[in-house]
C-alpha positions in Angstrom: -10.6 -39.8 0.5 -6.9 -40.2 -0.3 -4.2 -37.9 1.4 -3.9 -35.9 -1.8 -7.1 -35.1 -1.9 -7.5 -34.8 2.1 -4.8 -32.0 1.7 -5.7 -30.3 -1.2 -9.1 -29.5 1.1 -7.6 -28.6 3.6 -6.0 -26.1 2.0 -9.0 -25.1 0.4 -10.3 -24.8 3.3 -8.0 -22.4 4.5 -8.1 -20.0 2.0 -11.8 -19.4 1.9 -11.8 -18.9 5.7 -9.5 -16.1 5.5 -11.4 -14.7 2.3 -14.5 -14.8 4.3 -12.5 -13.1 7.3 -11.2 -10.6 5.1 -14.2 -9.9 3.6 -16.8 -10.0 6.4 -15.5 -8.3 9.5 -15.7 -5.2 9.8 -14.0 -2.2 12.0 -16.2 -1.6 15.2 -16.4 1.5 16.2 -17.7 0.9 19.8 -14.7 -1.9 20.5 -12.2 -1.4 17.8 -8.7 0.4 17.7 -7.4 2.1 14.6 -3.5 2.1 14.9 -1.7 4.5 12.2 1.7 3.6 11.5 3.6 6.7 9.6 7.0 5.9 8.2 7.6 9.2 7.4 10.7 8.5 5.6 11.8 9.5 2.6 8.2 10.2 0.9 6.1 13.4 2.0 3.1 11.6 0.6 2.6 10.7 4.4 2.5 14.2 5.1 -0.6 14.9 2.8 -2.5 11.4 4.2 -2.5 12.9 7.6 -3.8 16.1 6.3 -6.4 14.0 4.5 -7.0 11.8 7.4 -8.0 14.7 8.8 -11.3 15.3 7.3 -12.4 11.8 8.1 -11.5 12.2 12.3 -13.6 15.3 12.0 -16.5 13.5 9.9 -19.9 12.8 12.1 -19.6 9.2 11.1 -15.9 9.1 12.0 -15.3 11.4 14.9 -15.1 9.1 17.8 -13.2 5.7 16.7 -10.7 5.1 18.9 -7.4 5.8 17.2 -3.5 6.5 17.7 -1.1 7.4 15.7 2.6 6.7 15.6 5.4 8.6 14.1 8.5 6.7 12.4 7.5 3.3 12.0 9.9 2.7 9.3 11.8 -0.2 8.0 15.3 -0.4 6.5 14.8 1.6 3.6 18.4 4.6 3.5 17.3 8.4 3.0 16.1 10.9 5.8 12.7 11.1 8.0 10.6 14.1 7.4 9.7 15.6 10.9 5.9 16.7 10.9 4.9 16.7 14.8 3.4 20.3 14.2 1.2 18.4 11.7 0.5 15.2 14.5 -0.4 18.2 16.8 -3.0 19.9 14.7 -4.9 16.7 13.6 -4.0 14.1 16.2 -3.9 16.7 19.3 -1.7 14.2 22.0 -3.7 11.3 20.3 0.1 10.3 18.6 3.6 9.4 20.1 7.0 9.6 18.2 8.9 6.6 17.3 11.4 8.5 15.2 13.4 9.9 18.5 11.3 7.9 21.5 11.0 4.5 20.1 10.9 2.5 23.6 8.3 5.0 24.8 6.1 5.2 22.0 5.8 1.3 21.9 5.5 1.1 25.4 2.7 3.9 25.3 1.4 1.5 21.9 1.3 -1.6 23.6 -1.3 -0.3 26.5 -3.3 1.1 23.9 -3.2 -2.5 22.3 -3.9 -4.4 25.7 -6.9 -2.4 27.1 -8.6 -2.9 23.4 -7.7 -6.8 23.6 -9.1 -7.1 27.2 -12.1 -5.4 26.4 -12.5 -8.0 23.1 -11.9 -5.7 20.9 -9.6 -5.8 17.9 -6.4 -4.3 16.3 -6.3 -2.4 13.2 -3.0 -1.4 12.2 -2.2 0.7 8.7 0.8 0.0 7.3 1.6 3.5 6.0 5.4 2.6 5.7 6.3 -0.8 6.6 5.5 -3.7 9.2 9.3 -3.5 11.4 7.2 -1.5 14.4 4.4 -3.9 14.2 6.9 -6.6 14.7 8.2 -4.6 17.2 4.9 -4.0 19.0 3.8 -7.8 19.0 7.3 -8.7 20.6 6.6 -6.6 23.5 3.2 -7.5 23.6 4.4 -11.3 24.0 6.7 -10.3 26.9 4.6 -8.5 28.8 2.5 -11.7 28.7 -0.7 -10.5 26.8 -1.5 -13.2 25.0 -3.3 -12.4 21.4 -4.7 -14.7 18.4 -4.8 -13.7 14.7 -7.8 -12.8 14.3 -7.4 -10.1 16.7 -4.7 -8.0 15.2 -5.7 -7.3 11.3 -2.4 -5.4 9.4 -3.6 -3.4 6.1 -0.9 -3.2 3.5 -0.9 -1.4 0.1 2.2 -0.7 -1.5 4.8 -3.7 -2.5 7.4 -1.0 -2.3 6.6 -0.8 1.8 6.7 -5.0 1.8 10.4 -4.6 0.1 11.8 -1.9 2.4 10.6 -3.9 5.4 13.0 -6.7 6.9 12.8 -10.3 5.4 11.9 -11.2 9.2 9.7 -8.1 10.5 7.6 -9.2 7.3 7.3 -13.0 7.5 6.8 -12.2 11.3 3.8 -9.9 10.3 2.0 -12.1 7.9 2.4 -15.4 10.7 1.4 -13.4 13.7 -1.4 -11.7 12.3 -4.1 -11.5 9.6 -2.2 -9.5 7.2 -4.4 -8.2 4.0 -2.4 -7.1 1.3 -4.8 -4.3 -0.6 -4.1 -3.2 -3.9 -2.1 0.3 -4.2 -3.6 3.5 -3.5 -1.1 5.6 -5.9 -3.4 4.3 -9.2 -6.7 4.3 -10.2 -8.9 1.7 -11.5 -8.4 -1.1 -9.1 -10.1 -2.1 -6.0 -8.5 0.8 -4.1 -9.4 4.5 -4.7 -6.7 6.6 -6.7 -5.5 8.9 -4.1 -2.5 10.4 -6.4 -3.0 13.2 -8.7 -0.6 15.8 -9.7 -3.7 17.8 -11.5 -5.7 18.4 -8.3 -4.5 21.3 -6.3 -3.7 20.8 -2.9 -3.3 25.2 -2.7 -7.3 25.2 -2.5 -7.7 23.4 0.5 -5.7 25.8 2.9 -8.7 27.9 2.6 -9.6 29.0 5.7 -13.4 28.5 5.7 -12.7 24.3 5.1 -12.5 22.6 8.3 -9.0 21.0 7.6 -7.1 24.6 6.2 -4.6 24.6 9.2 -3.8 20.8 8.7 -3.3 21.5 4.8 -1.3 24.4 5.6 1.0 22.8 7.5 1.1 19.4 5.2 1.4 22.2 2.2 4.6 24.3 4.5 6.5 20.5 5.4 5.8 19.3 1.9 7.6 22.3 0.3 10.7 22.3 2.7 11.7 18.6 2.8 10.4 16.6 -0.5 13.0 15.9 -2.2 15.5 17.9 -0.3 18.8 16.4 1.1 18.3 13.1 -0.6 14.8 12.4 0.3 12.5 11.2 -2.6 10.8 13.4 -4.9 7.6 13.4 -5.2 6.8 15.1 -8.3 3.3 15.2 -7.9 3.6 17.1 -4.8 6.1 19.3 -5.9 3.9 20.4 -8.7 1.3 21.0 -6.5 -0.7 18.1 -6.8 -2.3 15.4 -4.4 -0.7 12.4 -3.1 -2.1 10.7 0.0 -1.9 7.2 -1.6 -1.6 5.5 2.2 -5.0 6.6 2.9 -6.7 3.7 1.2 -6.2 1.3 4.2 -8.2 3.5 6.1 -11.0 3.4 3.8 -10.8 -0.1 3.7 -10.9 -0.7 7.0 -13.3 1.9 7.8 -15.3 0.5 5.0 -15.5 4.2 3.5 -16.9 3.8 -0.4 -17.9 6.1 -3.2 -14.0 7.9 -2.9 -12.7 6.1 -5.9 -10.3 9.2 -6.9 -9.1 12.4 -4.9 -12.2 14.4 -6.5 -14.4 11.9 -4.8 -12.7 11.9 -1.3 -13.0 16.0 -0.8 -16.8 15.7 -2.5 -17.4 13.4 0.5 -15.5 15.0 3.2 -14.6 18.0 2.4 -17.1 21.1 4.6 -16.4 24.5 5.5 -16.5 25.3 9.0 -20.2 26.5 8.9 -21.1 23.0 8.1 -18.9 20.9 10.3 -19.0 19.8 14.1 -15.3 19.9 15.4 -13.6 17.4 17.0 
């Protein structure tokens, strides 16, 4: 075989080991760690993925993944962060940490969470609901506290190429080097591999009915929505503000959670969506 073709498969190689990887392994929910990196900043779409989020932690299949949640991982994109920890409270209870004002704490709190699933050969799933600065973050410290990790162990879910841009040039190469980094397709449209979680003609008003096991969340999602989109520079969301659904950062959780049948917003709440009477709280 000549070097030419010795390198072209090689490369061949390559790529259909990581699309078998991608494709084939799966979230474990005895072993596996679910991190949930909120950028909260400028976008209050975050804001309704929580409250959405919040139906699958409270699902049967769902209810005891191990999970955390973090607060202000966000990149170097201007505008103002949107404060929600009422919102962390009611659906993450002290399951979260806040990287907005406590960033040395919550990625010292982060990294333990990280190591004790590593050590017990588990792996890393980290959504990139913002962008991957923290994650770069969070593997730095990893690496000087000497816990030593390979690729395969830490899996980074992107969707939008709008997070990718906002993120630093390095944070970003760093991300998709250090890790396997799987680059979805966006969760703001329909009609590609991802569901279509944005849609300014559903409603989000309904679902602070209180018999529906997630009406606090989506009253508070609803209250923060209304007082900071689009206020004091922040983007606005227009889809929101009309009073529709945007929670467009929630398609890496399906993915990794391998959640199907929830190709539009419709689906998801025909899925999740119970009342009380029919629901086992977490």
């Amino acid at each position: 075989m000549t070097k030419k073709l010795l390198t072209f498969a090689l490369v061949l190689t390559t790529l259909f080991s990581f699309n078998s990887y991608s494709a084939d392994t799966k979230f474990n929910k005895d072993k596996d760690l679910l991190l949930l990196n909120f950028d909260l900043k400028t976008d209050v779409d975050d804001v309704h993925t929580i409250a959405a989020l919040d139906l699958i932690l409270q699902s049967d299949e769902f209810s005891s993944i191990n999970y955390y949640a973090i607060s202000g991982t966000y990149g170097i994109q201007a505008g103002l962060y949107v404060p929600a920890d009422k919102l962390f409270n009611i659906v993450f209870n002290e399951n979260w940490t806040d990287a907005h004002q406590y960033r040395q704490t919550s990625i010292n709190r982060t990294i333990k969470k990280i190591n004790k699933t590593l050590s017990e050969n588990g792996r890393v799933w980290i959504t990139e609901a913002g962008q991957s600065d923290f994650t770069q973050e969070l593997l730095e410290a990893l690496t000087g506290f000497g816990v030593k990790y390979t690729k395969d162990q830490i899996i980074v879910v992107q969707h939008a190429t709008w997070n990718e841009n906002e993120t630093s040039v390095d944070a970003l190469a760093f991300a998709k080097k250090q890790t396997t980094y799987i680059k979805i397709e966006d969760g703001n449209k329909e009609e590609n591999s991802s569901p279509g979680f944005n849609n300014k003609d559903y409603s989000v008003k309904q679902l602070e009915n209180p018999q529906l096991i997630s009406s606090k969340a989506w009253i508070e999602a609803n209250k923060v929505s209304k007082k900071y989109n689009g206020v004091n520079g922040r983007y606005n969301n227009k889809n929101i503000a009309d009073g529709g659904a945007d929670f467009s950062d929630l398609v890496e959780v399906t993915y990794i959670l391998d959640i199907t049948n929830v190709d539009t917003v419709s689906d998801f709440f025909a899925k999740f969506n119970k009342t009380n009477a029919l629901s086992k709280k977490h």
